[in-house]
LOLUM-432617 format. One line per field, with one value per residue (C-alpha): residue in one letter; y, z, x. Coordinates in Angstrom, 3 decimals, decimal comma. Layout:
drenba: c(A; ...)
north: c(Y; ...)
up: c(Z; ...)
east: c(X; ...)
//
This chain:
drenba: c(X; X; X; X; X; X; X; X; X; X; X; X; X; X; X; X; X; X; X; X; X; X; X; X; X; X; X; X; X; X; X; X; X; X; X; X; X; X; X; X; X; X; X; X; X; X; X; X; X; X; X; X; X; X; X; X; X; X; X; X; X; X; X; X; X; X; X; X; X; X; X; X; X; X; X; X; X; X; X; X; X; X; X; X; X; X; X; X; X; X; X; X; X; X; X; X; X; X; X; X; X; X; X; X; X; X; X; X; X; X; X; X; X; X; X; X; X; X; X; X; X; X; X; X; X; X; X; X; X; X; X; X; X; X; X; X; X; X; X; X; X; X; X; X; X; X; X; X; X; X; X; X; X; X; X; X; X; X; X; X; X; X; X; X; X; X; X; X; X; X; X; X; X; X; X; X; X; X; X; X; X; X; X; X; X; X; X; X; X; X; X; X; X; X; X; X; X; X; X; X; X; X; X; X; X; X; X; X; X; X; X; X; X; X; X; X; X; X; X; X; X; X; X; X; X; X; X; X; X; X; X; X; X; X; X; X; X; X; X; X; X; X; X; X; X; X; X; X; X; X; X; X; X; X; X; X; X; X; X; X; X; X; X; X; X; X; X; X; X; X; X; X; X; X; X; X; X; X; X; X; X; X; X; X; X; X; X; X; X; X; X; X; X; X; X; X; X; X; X; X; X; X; X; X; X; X; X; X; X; X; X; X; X; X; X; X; X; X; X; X; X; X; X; X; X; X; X; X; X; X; X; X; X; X; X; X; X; X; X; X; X; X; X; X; X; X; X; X; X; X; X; X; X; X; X; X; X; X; X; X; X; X; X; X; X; X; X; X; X; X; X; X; X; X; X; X; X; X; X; X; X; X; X; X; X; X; X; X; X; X; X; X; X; X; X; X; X; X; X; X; X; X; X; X; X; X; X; X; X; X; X; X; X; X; X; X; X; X; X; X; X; X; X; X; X; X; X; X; X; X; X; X; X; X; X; X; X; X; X; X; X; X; X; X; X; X; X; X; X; X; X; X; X; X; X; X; X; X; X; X; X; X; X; X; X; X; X; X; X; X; X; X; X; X; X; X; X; X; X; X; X; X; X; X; X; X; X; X; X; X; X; X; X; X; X; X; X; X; X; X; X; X; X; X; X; X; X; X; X; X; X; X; X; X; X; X; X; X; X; X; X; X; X; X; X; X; X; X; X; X; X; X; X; X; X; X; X; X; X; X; X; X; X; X; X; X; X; X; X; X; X; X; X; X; X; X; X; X; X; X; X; X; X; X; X; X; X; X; X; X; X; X; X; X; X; X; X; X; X; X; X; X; X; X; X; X; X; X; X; X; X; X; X; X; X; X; X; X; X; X; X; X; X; X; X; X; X; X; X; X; X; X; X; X)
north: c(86,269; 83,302; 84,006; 87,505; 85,948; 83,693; 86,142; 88,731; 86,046; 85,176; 88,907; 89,393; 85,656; 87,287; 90,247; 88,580; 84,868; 84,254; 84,917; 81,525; 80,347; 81,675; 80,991; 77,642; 74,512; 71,677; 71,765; 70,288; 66,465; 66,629; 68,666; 66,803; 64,032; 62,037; 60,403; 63,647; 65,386; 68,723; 67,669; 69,067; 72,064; 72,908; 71,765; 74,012; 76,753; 76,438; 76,957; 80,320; 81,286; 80,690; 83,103; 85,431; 85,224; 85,477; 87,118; 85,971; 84,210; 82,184; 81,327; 80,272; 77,806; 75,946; 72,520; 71,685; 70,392; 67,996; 66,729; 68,214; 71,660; 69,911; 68,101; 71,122; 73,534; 76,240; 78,597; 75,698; 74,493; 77,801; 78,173; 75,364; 76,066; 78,726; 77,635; 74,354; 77,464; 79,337; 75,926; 74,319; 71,279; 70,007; 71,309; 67,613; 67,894; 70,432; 69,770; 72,452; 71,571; 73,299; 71,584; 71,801; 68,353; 66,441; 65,888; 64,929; 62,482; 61,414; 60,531; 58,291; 56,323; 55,599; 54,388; 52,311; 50,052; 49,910; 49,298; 52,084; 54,458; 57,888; 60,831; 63,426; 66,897; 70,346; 74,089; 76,007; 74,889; 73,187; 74,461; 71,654; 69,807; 68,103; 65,061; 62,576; 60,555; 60,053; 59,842; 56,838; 55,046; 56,187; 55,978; 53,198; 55,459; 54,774; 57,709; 59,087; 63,100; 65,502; 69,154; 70,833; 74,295; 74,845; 71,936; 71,818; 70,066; 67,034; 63,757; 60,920; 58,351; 55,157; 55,532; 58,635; 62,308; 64,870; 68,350; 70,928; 74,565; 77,572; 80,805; 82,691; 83,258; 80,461; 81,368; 80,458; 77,343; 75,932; 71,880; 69,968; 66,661; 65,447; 66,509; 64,097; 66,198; 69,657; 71,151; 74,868; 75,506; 78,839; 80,237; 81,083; 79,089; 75,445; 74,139; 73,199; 69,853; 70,030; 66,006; 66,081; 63,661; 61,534; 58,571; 59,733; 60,413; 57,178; 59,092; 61,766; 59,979; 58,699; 62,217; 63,462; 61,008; 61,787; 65,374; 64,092; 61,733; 62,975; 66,636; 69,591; 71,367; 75,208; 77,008; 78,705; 81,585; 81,791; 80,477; 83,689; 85,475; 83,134; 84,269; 87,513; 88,018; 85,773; 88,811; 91,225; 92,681; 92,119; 91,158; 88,735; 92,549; 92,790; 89,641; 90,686; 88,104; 87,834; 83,683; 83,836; 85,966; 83,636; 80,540; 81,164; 81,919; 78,392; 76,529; 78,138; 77,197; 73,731; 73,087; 74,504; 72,654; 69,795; 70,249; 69,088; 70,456; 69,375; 71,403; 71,051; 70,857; 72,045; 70,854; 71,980; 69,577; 66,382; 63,759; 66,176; 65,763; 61,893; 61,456; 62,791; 61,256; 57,604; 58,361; 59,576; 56,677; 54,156; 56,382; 56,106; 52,179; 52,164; 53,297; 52,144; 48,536; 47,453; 44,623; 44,631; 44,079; 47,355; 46,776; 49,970; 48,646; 50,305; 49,935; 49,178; 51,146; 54,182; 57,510; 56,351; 58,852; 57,494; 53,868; 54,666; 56,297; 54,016; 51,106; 53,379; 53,718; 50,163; 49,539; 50,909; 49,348; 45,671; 45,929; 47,759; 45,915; 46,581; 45,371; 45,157; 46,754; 46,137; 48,846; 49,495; 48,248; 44,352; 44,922; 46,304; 48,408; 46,935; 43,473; 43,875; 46,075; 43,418; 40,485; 42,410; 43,395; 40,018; 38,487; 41,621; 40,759; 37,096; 38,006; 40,414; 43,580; 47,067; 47,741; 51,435; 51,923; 54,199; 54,969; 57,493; 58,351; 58,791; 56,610; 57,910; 57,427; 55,148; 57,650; 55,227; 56,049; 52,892; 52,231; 54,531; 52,386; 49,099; 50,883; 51,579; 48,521; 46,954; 49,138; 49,145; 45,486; 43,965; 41,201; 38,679; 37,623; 33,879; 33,459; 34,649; 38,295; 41,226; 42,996; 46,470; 48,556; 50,204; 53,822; 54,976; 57,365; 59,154; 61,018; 62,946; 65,780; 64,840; 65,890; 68,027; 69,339; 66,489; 65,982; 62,722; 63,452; 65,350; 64,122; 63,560; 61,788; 58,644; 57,970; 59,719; 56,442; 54,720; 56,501; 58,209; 61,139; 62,867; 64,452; 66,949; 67,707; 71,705; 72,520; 70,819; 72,701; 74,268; 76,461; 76,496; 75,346; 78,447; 76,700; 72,516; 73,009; 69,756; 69,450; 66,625; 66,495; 64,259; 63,217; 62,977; 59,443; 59,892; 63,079; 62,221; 61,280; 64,470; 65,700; 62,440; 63,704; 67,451; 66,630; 64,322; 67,362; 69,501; 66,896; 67,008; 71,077; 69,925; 72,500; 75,305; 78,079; 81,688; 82,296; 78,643; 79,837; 83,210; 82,007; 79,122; 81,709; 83,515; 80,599; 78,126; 80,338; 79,820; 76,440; 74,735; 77,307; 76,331; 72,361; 73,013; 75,241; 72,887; 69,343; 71,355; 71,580; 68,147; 66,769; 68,504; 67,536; 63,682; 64,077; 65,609; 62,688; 60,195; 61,392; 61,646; 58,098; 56,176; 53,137; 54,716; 53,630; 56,766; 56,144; 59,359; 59,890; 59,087; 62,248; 60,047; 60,594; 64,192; 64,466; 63,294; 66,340; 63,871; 66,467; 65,683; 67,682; 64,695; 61,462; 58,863; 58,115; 54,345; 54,937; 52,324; 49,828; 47,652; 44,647; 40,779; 40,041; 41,579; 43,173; 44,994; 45,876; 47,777; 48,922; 50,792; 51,906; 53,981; 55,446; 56,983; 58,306; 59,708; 61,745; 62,721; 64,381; 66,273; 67,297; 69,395; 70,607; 71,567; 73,055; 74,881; 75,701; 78,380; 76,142; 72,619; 70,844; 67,443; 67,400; 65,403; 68,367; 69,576; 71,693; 74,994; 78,080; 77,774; 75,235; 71,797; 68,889; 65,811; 62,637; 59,230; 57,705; 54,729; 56,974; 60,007; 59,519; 55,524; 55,978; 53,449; 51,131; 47,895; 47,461; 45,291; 47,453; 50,366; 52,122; 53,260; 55,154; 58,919; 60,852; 64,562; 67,368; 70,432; 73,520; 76,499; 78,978; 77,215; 77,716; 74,072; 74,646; 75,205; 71,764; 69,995; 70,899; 69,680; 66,276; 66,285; 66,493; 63,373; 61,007; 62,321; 61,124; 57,586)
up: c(-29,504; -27,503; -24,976; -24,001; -24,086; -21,393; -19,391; -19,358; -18,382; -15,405; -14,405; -14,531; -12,347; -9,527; -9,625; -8,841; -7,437; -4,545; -0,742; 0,020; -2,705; -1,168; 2,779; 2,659; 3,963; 3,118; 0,813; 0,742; -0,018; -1,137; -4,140; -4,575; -7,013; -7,006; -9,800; -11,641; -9,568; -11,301; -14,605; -13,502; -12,248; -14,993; -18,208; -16,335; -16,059; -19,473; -20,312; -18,636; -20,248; -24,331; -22,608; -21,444; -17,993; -14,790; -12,316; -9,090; -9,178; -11,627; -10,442; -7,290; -8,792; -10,295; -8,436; -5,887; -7,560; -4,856; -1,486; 0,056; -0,418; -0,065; -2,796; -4,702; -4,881; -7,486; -7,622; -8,143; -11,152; -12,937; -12,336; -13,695; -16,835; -17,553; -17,950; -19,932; -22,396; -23,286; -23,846; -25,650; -23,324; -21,790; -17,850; -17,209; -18,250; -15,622; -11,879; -9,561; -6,033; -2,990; -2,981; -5,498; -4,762; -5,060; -8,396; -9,965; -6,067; -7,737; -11,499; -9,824; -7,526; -10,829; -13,059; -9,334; -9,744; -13,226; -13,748; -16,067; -16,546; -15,189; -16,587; -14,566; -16,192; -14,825; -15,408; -13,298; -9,361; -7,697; -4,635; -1,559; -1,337; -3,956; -2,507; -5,003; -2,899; -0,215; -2,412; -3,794; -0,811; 1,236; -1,334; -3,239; -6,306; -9,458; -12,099; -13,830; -13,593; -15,932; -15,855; -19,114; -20,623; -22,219; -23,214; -26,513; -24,531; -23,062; -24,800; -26,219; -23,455; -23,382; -20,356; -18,947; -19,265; -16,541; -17,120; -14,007; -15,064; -12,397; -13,479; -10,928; -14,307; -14,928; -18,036; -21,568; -21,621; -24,777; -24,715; -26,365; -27,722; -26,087; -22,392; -20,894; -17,732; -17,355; -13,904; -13,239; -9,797; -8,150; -5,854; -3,205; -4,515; -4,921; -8,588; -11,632; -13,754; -17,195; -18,834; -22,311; -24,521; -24,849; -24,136; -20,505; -20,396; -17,975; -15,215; -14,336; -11,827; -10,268; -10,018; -8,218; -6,163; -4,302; -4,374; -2,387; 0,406; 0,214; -0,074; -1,004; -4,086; -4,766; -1,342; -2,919; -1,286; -3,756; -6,568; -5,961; -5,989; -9,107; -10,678; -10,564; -11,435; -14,362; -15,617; -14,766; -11,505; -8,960; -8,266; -6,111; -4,416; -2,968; -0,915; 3,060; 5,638; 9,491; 8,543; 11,227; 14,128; 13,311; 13,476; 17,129; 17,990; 16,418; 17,820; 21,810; 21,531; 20,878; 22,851; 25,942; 24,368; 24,569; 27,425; 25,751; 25,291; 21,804; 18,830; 16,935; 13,094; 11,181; 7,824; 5,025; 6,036; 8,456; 5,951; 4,917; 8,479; 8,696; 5,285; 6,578; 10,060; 7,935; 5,705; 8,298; 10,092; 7,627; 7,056; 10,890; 10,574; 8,114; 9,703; 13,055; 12,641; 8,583; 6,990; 9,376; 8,407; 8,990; 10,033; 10,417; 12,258; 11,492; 12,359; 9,176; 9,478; 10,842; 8,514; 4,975; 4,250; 6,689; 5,438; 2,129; 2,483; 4,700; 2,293; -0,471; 0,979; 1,812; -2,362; -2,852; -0,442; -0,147; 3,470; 4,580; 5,540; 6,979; 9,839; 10,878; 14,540; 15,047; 17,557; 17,214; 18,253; 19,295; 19,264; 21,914; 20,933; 24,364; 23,672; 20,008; 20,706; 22,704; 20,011; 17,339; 19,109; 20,224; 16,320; 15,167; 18,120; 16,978; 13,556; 14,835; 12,814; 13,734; 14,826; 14,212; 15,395; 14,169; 15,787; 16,322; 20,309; 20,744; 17,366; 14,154; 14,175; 17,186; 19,087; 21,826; 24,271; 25,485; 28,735; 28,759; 31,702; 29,978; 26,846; 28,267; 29,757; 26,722; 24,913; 27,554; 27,853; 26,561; 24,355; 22,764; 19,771; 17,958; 18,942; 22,173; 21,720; 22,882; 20,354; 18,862; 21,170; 19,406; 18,281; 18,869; 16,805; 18,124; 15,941; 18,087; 16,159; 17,803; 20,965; 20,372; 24,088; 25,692; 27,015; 26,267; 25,986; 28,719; 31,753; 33,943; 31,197; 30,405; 27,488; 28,998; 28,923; 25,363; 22,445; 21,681; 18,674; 18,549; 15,370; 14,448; 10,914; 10,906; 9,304; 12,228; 16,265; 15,562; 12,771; 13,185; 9,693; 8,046; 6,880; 6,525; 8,394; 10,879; 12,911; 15,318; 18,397; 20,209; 24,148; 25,613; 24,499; 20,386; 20,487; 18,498; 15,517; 14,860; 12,992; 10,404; 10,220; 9,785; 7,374; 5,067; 5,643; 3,820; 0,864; 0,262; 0,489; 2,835; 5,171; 6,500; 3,679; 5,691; 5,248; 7,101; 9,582; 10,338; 10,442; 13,030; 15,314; 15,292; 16,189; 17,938; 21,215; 21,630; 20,924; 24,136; 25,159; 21,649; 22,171; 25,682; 24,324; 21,247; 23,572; 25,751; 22,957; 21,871; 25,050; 25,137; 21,693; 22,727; 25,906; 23,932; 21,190; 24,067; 24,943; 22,106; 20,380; 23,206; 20,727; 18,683; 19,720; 20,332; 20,533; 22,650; 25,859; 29,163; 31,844; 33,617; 30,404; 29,652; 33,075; 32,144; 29,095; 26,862; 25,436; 21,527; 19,656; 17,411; 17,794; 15,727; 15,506; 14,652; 14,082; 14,993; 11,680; 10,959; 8,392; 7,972; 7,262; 7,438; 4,062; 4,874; 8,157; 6,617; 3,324; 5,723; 8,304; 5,057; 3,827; 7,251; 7,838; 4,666; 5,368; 8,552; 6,809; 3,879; 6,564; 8,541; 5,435; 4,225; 7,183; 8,678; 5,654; 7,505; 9,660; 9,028; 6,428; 4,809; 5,036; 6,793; 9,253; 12,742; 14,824; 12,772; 13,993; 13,350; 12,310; 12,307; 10,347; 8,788; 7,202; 6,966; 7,273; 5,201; 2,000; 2,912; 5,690; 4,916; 0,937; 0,474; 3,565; 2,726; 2,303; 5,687; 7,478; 6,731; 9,049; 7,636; 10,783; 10,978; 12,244; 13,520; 14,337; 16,298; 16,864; 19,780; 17,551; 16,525; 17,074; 19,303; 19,821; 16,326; 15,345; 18,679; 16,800; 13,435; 15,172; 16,687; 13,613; 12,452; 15,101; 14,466; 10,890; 11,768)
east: c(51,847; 50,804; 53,307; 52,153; 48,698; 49,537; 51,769; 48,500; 46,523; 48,156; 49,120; 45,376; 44,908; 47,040; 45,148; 41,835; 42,760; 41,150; 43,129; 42,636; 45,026; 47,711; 46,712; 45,201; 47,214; 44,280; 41,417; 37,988; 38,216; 34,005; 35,117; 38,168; 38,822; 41,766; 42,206; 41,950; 44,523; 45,715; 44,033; 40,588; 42,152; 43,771; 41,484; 38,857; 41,977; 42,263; 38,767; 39,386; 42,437; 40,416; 37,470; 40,144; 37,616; 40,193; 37,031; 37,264; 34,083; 35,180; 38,542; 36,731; 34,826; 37,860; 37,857; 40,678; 43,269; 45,300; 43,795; 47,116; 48,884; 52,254; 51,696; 50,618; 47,663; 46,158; 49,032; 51,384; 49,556; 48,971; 53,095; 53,513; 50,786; 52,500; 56,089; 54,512; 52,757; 55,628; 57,943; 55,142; 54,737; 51,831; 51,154; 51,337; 55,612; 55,538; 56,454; 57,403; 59,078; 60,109; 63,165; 66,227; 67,231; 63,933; 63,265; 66,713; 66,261; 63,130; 64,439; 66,484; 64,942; 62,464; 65,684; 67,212; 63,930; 63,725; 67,353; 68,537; 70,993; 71,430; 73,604; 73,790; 74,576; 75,396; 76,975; 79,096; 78,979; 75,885; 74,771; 76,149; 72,926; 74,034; 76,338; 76,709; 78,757; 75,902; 72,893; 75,115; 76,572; 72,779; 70,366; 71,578; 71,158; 73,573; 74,592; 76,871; 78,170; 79,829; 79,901; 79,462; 79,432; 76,225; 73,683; 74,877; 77,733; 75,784; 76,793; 74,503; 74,007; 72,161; 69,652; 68,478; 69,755; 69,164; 70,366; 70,625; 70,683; 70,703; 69,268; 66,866; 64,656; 61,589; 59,900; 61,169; 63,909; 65,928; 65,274; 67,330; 66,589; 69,419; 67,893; 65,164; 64,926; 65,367; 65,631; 65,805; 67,026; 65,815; 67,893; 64,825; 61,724; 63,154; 63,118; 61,219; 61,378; 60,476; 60,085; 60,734; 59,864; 57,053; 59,545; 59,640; 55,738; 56,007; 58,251; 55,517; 53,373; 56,638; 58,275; 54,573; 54,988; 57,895; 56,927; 53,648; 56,221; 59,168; 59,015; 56,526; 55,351; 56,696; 54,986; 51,927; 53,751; 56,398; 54,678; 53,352; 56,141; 57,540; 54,564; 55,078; 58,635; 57,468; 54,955; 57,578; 55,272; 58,131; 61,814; 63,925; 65,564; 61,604; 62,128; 63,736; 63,352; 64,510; 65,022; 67,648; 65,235; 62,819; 64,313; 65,836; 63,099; 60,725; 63,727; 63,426; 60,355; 60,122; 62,569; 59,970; 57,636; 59,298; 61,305; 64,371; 67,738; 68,612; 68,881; 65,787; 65,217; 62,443; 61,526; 59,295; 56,457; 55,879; 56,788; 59,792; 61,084; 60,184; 61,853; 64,899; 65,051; 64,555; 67,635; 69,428; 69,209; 70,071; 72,934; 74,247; 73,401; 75,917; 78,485; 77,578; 76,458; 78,010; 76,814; 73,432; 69,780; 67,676; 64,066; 61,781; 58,674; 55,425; 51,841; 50,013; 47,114; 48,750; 48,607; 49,134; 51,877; 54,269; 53,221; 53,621; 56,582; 58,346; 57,831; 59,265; 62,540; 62,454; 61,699; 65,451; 67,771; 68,387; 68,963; 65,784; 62,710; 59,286; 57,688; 54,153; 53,175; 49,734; 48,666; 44,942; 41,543; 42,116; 45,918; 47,974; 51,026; 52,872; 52,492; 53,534; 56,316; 57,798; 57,021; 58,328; 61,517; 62,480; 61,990; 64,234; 66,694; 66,561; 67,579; 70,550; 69,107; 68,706; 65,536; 63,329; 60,014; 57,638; 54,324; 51,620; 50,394; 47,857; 47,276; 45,311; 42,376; 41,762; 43,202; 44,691; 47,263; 49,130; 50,307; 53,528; 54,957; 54,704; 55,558; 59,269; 59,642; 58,945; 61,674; 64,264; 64,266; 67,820; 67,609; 69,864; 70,098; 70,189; 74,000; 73,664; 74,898; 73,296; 71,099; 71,105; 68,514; 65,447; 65,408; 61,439; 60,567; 57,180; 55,263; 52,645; 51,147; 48,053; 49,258; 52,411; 52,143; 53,055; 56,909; 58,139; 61,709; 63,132; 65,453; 62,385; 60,172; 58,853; 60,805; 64,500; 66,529; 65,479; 66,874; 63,866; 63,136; 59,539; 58,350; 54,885; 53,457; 53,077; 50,388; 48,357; 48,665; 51,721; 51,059; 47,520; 46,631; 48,932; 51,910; 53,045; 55,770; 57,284; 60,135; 61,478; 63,667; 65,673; 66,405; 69,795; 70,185; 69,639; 70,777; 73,521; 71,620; 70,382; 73,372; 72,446; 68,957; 69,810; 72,547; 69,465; 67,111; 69,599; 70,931; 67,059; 66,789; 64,154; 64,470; 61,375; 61,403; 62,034; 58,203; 57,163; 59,448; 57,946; 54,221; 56,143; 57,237; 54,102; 52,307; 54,503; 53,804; 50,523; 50,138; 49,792; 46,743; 44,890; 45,567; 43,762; 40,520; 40,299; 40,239; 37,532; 34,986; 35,747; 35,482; 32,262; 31,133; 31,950; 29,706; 26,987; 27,335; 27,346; 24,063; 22,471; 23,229; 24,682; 24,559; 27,574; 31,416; 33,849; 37,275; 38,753; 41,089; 39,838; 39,825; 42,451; 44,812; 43,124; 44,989; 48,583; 48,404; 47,471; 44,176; 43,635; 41,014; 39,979; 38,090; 36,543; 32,879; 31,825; 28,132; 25,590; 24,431; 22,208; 21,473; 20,975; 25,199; 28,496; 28,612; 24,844; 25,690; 29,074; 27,863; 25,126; 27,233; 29,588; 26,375; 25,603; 29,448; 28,180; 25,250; 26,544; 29,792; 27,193; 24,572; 27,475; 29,049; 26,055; 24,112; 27,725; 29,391; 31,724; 33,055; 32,749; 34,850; 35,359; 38,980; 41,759; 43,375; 43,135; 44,669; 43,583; 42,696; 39,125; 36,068; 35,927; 36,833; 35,659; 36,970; 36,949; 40,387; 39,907; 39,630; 41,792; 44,654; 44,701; 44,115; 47,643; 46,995; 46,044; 42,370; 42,076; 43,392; 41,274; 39,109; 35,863; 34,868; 34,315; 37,097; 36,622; 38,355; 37,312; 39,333; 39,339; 37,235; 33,711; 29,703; 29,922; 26,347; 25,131; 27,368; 25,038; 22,099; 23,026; 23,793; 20,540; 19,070; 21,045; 20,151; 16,517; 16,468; 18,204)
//
C-alpha cells in the first residue's frame, strides 16, 4: 500500500514540478540554508506527500535544498525519497551520484583515515572503471575483493562491507544485514548508495562530501528520467543520443578556443575535471619521479572547492602536501611563485601549482611576463641537482577566452594545463560541465588525467555534452557583451560612490582579451575600531544584495555563478565560494556578476537608490 502511495505521489510530482527543477544549474543562496541541506527540502516534501498536495505552487515553495546542483538539487532528493520509501530507510541513507565509481571511492577514503577495513563485494563483471589495482597503488586506498553469486553469498567480515549490484532497475532492493553499503549501478544515470545500518549513520556526511568535491549528484536530467522509469511512465529504449556528434564537435571547439592542438577532456563538472587532473598527476609522479615528495601549491583564499578539495587528497597520501600561494590584495602571485618554487626546489619535491587568473574574487591579472619568468626559471635543489620543473595548472573560467596555451602564447614553453567549470561561460548556466587542456609541453599528461576522469566515471553525461555543443560556439561573443555591461556598471558605480574600492581589469588588460563579467565591490564603512568598521561594512554588503533581489527579482540573484545567459548575480565570497577557507583569509566583499541579457539601466537605478540611503 505504502509503496503505490509513494510511486503516485511522485508520478503526480513530475507532472506538475516546476521547469526550473530540471534546467537550473545554481539556486538562490537567500533561501538557502546550509546546515539544513536536503533535510528542509525534504521534511517540507514530506509534508506534501501526508496532504497528497503535489500543485505546482506548492512544490515551488519547497526551499532549495543544496547551494549547488552538483551536489544535488530537488529532483535528486525526491529520487532519492523515494527509493529510501519503498526500502524503509530514511532519505538521509539515500545518496544518488552521477558517477558509478564515486561512492564505493568515497566509503573508502572514510575507512583510509579512520583505519578500518574494507570488503569489497560484487556479481557478475564490473564495468572497467573499476581498477582496483590503481585506486590502491594511486589512492592509497586498502580493501579487500570477492565476487559472489547473490548477497546471500557475502561473508562476515570485521570492518566494512560494500556490496555492488548492477540492475538498470532502482526501486525496491533486498538488504541484508550482512551489507553496510549497497550500491546500485545504472547503466546510463550513474549509481545509488543505500547505508544500512545505524552503525554506519556516521559515513553519510562523508559520502556527501565527496559527491560535493569530487564528483556530482544524479543530473536532475536523469533523475528525471530515473524517476520515471521508477513509476513505470518511460523506458531506458526512449533514451537516443548523438554522444559521439556531440562530443567532436565540444572538443573542435575548445580546441579554437583555446588555440591548442591537444585532445581535450570534458568532465561532469569543474571540480570533476580538477579532481581528475590532481590524481592524475600524482599518478605520473609515481612513475616518473618514485620515492619523491609531491607539493600542490595553492592560494588559500582562492575558490573553496578547489581548496577544500586539494587538501582532501592531500588527507590520504603520505607524500602529498599543500602549499600556501598568497596571490591577492597585498600579495603578488609573481613574487610568491618564485619563493614558493625555490623552497619546493630546495626540498627536491615535485612541485604543482594551482591558481585562478584573473583570481576570485580580487579579480587580478598578474604580470604574465614575470609570471613565466618566474616559472621557467631552473632551479637547484639542496645537493646541487637540478629540480623537477613546475606543472601550472590555470584554472580560468573567469575568462575562458583567453589563449594561454598555444605555440605563440605566453605560457607555450612551461608545462602548462588550463581548466573551466561549465556551468559558468561555456554552458551558459545550462549544464556543470568542465573540461581542461594541455600545451605541447604537458601534453603528455593528459592520458593520466583522462584515464582518472574515467576510473571516477567522471566523464560529461551525453546530455552535458549536447547543451556543450550548443553553447560552446558562442561563447566568446557572450564573454564580450557580458564584460561591456560590467564595464559599464563599474563606471556607473565609480561615479556614484567614488569612496567604494572595485577590484576589476584595467582597459589596458580588457585589451589583451582578458574581459571578465564579474567584480568585487568593497563598500565604504565607518566606525570608532576595526571590529565596527567591519561588522558595518557586512551589514551594508547586506542590504545592497536584498535591495536588488528584491527590487529586480527577474534578474538579479543572490547566488555564486556567472557567465549565464541572463540576469545578474550576487554573493559574498567569504560565506559562499570561500565557505571552507580559513577564516583569515576570507573576503567579506561583494562580488557580482552580470551577464549579456539584463535591464543595466533598471540595476543603475536600484544602486542609486542605495548610495541615497547611506
Amino acid at each position: 500500500m505504502k509503496e503505490n502511495s509513494v510511486l503516485k505521489f511522485v508520478e503526480d510530482v513530475l507532472e506538475n514540478m516546476p521547469n526550473d527543477w530540471v534546467r537550473l544549474t545554481t539556486h538562490r543562496l537567500d533561501i538557502y540554508d546550509e546546515s539544513l541541506a536536503k533535510t528542509q527540502f525534504i521534511e517540507q516534501f514530506e509534508k506534501l506527500y501526508k496532504k497528497n498536495n503535489s500543485d505546482t505552487s506548492a512544490l515551488s515553495e519547497l526551499p532549495t535544498a543544496f547551494d549547488y546542483i552538483r551536489l544535488g538539487h530537488p529532483l535528486s532528493c525526491v529520487l532519492e525519497w523515494a527509493v529510501a520509501n519503498l526500502n524503509d530507510l530514511s532519505s538521509d541513507n539515500v545518496i544518488s551520484f552521477s558517477s558509478m565509481t564515486a561512492p564505493v571511492l568515497a566509503v573508502l577514503r572514510k575507512n583510509l583515515l579512520a583505519n578500518r577495513k574494507t570488503l569489497i563485494t560484487y556479481t557478475g563483471e564490473l564495468p572497467d572503471h573499476f581498477d582496483f589495482e590503481v585506486i590502491k597503488s594511486v589512492y592509497g586506498y586498502n580493501f579487500e575483493v570477492q565476487k559472489v553469486e547473490n548477497a546471500e553469498e557475502i561473508p562476515a567480515f570485521e570492518g566494512s562491507t560494500v556490496f555492488i549490484s548492477q540492475k538498470d532497475d532502482i526501486g525496491k532492493i533486498e538488504l541484508h544485514s550482512n551489507i553496510d553499503f549497497f550500491v546500485r549501478i545504472h547503466s546510463l544515470f550513474g549509481s545509488i548508495i543505500l547505508v544500512n545500518g545505524e552503525n554506519n549513520k556516521e559515513y553519510i556526511s562523508e559520502i556527501q562530501h565527496v559527491r560535493r568535491r569530487e564528483t556530482i549528484a544524479m543530473t536532475p536530467a536523469n533523475c528525471f528520467l530515473a524517476l520515471q522509469i521508477l513509476t513505470g511512465g518511460s523506458s531506458l529504449d526512449k533514451v537516443k543520443t548523438n554522444k559521439e556528434e556531440n562530443k567532436t564537435v565540444v572538443e573542435n571547439t575548445i580546441r579554437k578556443v583555446t588555440g591548442t592542438d591537444s585532445k581535450p577532456l570534458v568532465g561532469s563538472s569543474g571540480l570533476s575535471i580538477q579532481y581528475a587532473i590532481m590524481m592524475g598527476l600524482i599518478d605520473d609522479a609515481l612513475k616518473q619521479h618514485p620515492g619523491k615528495d609531491i607539493k600542490f601549491i595553492v592560494p588559500p583564499n582562492c575558490y573553496g572547492g578547489t581548496n577544500d578539495q586539494a587538501r582532501r587528497v592531500a588527507a590520504c597520501l603520505d607524500n602529498v602536501e599543500i602549499v600556501d600561494l598568497p596571490v591577492d590584495g597585498d600579495n603578488n602571485m609573481v613574487d610568491s611563485v618564485d619563493r614558493v618554487l625555490a623552497e619546493v626546489a630546495r626540498e627536491d619535491a615535485i612541485p604543482y601549482i594551482i591558481v585562478e587568473i584573473p583570481t576570485n574574487p580580487r579579480v587580478e591579472v598578474p604580470n604574465l611576463k614575470k609570471l613565466r619568468e618566474a616559472l621557467s626559471k631552473e632551479r637547484k635543489t639542496a645537493s646541487g641537482k637540478t629540480a623537477i620543473d613546475p606543472v601550472f595548472i590555470l584554472d580560468q573560467t573567469f575568462c575562458p577566452n583567453v589563449q594561454f596555451l598555444g605555440i605563440d602564447d605566453i605560457l607555450s614553453s612551461i608545462r602548462s594545463i588550463s581548466y573551466v567549470s561549465g556551468s559558468k561561460f561555456p554552458s551558459g548556466g545550462k549544464c556543470t560541465a568542465g573540461y581542461v587542456t594541455a600545451n605541447k609541453q604537458a601534453e603528455n599528461l593528459l592520458d593520466k588525467i583522462e584515464k582518472h576522469l574515467l576510473l571516477c566515471d567522471n566523464e560529461a553525461t551525453d546530455l552535458q555534452y549536447e547543451i556543450l555543443a550548443e553553447q560552446l560556439p558562442s561563447m566568446n561573443q557572450r564573454i564580450h557583451d557580458a564584460y561591456k555591461n560590467t564595464r559599464e556598471f563599474v563606471n556607473f558605480i565609480k561615479e556614484q560612490l567614488p569612496q567604494a574600492k572595485i577590484n576589476f581589469v584595467s582597459e589596458k588588460l580588457a585589451e589583451q582579451d582578458f574581459t571578465p563579467s564579474v567584480f568585487s565591490l568593497d563598500l565604504p564603512t565607518k566606525g570608532n575600531t576595526d571590529e565596527e568598521r567591519e561588522a558595518y561594512k557586512r551589514e551594508l554588503n547586506q542590504k545592497l544584495i536584498n535591495l536588488m533581489i528584491s527590487e529586480i527579482p527577474n534578474e538579479s540573484k543572490y547566488c555564486v555563478s556567472y557567465g549565464q545567459l541572463k540576469g545578474c548575480y550576487w554573493t559574498i565570497p567569504a560565506t559562499s565560494t570561500q565557505g571552507t577557507t580559513k577564516e583569515s583569509d576570507k573576503d567579506y566583499i561583494v562580488r557580482v556578476a552580470l551577464s549579456h541579457n539584463m535591464d543595466l539601466d533598471r540595476h543603475k537605478e536600484v544602486f542609486k537608490d542605495f548610495v541615497k540611503e547611506i
